[in-house]
N, C-alpha and C positions, 0 to 999 in steps of 0.2 A: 822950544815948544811953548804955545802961553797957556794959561791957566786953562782956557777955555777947549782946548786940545788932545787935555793931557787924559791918558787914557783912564775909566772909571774900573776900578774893582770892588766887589761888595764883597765883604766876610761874614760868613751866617752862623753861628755858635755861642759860645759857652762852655763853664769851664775851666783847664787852666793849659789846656791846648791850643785858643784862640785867641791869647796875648801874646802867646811865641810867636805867632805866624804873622802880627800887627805889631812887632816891636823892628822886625826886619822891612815888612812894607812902607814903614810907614816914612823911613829917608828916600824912598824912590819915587823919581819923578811921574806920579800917579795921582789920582783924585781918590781916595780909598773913606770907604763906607763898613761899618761895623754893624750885623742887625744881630741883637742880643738876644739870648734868654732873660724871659722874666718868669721862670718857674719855681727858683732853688727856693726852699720853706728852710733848711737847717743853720744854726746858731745864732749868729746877730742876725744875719737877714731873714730869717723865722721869726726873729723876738719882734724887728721894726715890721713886720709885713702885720702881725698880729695887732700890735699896739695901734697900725697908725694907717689899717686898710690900705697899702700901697702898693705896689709893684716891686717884686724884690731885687734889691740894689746891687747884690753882692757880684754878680757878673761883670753889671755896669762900671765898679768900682774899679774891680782890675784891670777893665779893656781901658776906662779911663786912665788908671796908672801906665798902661802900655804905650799908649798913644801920645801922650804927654811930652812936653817938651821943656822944663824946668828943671832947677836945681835939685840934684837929687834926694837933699834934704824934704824938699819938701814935698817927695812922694812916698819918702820914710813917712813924715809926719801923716800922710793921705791914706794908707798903707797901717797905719801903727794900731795894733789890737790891744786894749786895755786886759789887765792880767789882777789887777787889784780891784776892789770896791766891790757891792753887791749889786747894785745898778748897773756898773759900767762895765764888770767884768765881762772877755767875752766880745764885749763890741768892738767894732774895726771903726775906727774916726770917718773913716771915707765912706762906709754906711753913714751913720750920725748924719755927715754934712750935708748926702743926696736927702737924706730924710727930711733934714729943717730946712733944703733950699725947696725942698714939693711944695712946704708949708707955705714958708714964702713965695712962692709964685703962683700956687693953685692947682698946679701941674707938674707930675713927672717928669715927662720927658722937655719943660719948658728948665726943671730943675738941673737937668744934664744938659742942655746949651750953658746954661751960666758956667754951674762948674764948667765943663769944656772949654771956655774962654776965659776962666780965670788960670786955670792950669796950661792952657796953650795946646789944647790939643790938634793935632793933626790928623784932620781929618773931621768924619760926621760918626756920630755915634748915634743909632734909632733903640731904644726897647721894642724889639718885636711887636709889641702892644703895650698902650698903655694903660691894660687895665687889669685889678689884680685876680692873679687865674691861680687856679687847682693841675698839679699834672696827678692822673691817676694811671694803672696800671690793670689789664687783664691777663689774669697767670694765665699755665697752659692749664692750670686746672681745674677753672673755671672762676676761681676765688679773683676780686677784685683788692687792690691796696692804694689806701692814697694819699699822696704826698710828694714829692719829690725824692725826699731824703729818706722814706721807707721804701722806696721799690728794692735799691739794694741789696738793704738789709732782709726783707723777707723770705730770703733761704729757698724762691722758685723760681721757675724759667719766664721769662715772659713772652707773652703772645702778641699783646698791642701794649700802646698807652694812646692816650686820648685825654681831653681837658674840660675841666669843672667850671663851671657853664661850657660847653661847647661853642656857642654862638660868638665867640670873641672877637672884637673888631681889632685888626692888625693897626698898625701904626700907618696913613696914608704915605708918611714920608719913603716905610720901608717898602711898600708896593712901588712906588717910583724909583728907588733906587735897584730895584732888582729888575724892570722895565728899561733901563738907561743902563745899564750896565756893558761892559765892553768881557768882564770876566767876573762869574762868580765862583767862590771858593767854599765850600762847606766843609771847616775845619776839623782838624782831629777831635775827642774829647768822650765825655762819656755818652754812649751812640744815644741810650732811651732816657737819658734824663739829664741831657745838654744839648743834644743835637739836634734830637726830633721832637722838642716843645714847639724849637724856631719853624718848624717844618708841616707842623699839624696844623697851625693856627688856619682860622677859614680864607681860603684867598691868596695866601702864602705857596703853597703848594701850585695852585690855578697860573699863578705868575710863573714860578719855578717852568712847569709845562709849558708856557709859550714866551719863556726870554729867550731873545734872540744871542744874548750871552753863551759862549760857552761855561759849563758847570762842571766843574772839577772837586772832586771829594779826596781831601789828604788823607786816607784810610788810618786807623792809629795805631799803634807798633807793639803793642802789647794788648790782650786780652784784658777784660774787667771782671773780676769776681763777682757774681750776683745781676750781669748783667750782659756779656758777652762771652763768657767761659765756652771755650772750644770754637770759636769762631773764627772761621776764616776770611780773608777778603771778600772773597764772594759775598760772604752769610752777611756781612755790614751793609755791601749793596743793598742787598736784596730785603732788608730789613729797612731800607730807607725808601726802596720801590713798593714795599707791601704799605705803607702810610701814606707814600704820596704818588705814587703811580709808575709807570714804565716810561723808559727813554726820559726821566729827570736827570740825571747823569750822564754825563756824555766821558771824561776820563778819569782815572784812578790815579795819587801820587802812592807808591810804596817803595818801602825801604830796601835796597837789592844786598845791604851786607850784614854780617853774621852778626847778633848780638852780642856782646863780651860775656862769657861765662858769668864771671864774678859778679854781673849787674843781674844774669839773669837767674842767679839762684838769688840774691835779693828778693824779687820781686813772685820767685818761687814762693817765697814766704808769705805774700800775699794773695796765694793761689792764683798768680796770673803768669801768662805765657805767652812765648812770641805769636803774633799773628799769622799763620800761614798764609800768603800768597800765591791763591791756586788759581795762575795768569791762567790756564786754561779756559778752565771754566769765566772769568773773566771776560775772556777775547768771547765768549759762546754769547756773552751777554750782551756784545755791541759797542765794551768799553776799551775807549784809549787805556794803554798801557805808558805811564810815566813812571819810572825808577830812575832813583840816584840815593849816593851815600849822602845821607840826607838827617844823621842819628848826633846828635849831641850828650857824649856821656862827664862834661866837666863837672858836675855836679852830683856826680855819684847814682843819679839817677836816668834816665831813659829821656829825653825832650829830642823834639823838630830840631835842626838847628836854625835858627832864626834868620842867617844872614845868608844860609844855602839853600833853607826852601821858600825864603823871597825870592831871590836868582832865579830860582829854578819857573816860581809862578808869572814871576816878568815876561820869561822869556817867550810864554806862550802869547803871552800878548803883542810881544816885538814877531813871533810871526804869523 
């Protein structure tokens, strides 16, 4: 198949559920597009978004390290967060580097071409927007919090979020890439303050509604304290239709097998639980239903697996 052939997929997220999902795409014979958050305000990418008015990197960092196709050293090195110094402590080199190439080029996302082509990425990486945004949040009761890295932690339910200046201009790359697309994927991750920055933005949404793409959401396998607690498949939809409208979604990826006890009283600890998957109500909603064992526990902890939920996303495109 030539270059020009090969089938397009865009990935819309943020996080550290939209590297697993672009670490397995990214050896498949595909044209694959990454459109990131630029919301996250906490630790180095807080300190450099303050310091240096920019777009925050940290997303970009790890989709960069994902996508990447070099010695592995040297995404240790791209990767490597300083633990000494008073300045440096804290910082991840691969913030640092998108920082000083903004400088030198003028431009954000001109900053992430370079890198991208000195680390050999595969593929296009857009920042949602390239300009630097506020995510804020409206409780249920009625109190506003804003930040990214405060909605969490605020100890209430949330009702919306939405963005400081609202009026933000999307990245035109990423409006084209979701217009051309053959499959878009809106990856696992945290739903109100990694998923639905990319999704709020003015115009983003607008596209969303009339790509000719099918849109498939990998629904996430665990609950988030502070931010999803008690949530079912459904509630993640329908939380992603109450910001960007009805029929955005066309199928659900979930996970059809049992969690392992021992991981799931882990993550008990951090008052989170398995997602239920109430296909029901789902199927009442107009969505495709996609399940498969699709869980990676090598790592002690709960992820995608990488090279079975690329498979699994290929194939909708091979039919």
């Amino acid at each position: 198949m030539t270059e020009q052939k090969l089938p397009r997929i865009v990935v819309i997220g943020g996080g550290t559920g939209m590297p697993v999902l672009l670490r397995g795409l990214k050896s498949l014979p595909i044209k694959l597009t990454a459109l990131v958050t630029v919301a996250d305000d906490g630790g180095s990418t807080g300190r450099i978004r303050n310091d240096m008015a920019i777009p925050a990197p940290g997303d970009i960092r790890n989709v960069i390290a994902a996508m990447s196709e070099v010695e592995p050293m040297l995404i240790q090195l791209f990767q490597h967060r300083f633990v000494n110094g008073n300045d440096l402590s804290g910082h991840s080199m691969g913030n640092l580097l998108l920082a000083a190439m903004t400088s030198i080029t003028g431009d954000f996302y001109t900053g992430i071409k370079e890198i991208s082509r000195v680390l050999n990425v595969k593929g296009k990486i857009y920042p949602i927007s390239n300009e630097n945004i506020k995510l804020c949040a409206e409780m249920k009761d009625g109190t506003i919090v804003e930040g990214e890295s405060n909605i969490p932690t605020s100890g209430k339910q949330i009702k919306r979020v939405f963005l400081n200046p609202e009026d933000v201009t999307p990245l035109p790359n990423a409006i084209k890439a979701i217009e051309t697309a053959d499959l878009i994927v809106i990856s696992p991750g945290s739903l109100y303050t990694s998923i639905m920055p990319n999704l709020i933005i003015p115009h983003i949404g607008e596209a969303l509604q009339h790509a000719k793409a099918k849109i498939v959401y990998v629904c996430n396998v665990m609950t988030q304290y502070g931010e999803t607690t008690g949530f079912s498949a459904s509630d993640h939809v329908q939380a992603i239709t109450d910001h960007v409208g009805k029929h955005v979604i066309d199928a659900v990826v979930v996970n059809r097998k049992q969690i392992d006890p021992k991981i799931r009283n882990v993550y008990a600890g951090e008052k989170a639980e398995p997602v239920e998957y109430d296909i029901e109500r789902l199927l009442d909603m107009g969505l495709e239903i996609i399940d498969g064992d699709i869980i990676d526990y090598s790592k002690g902890t709960i992820r995608h697996d990488t090279k079975k939920i690329a498979t699994l996303l290929y194939s909708l495109i091979k039919k």
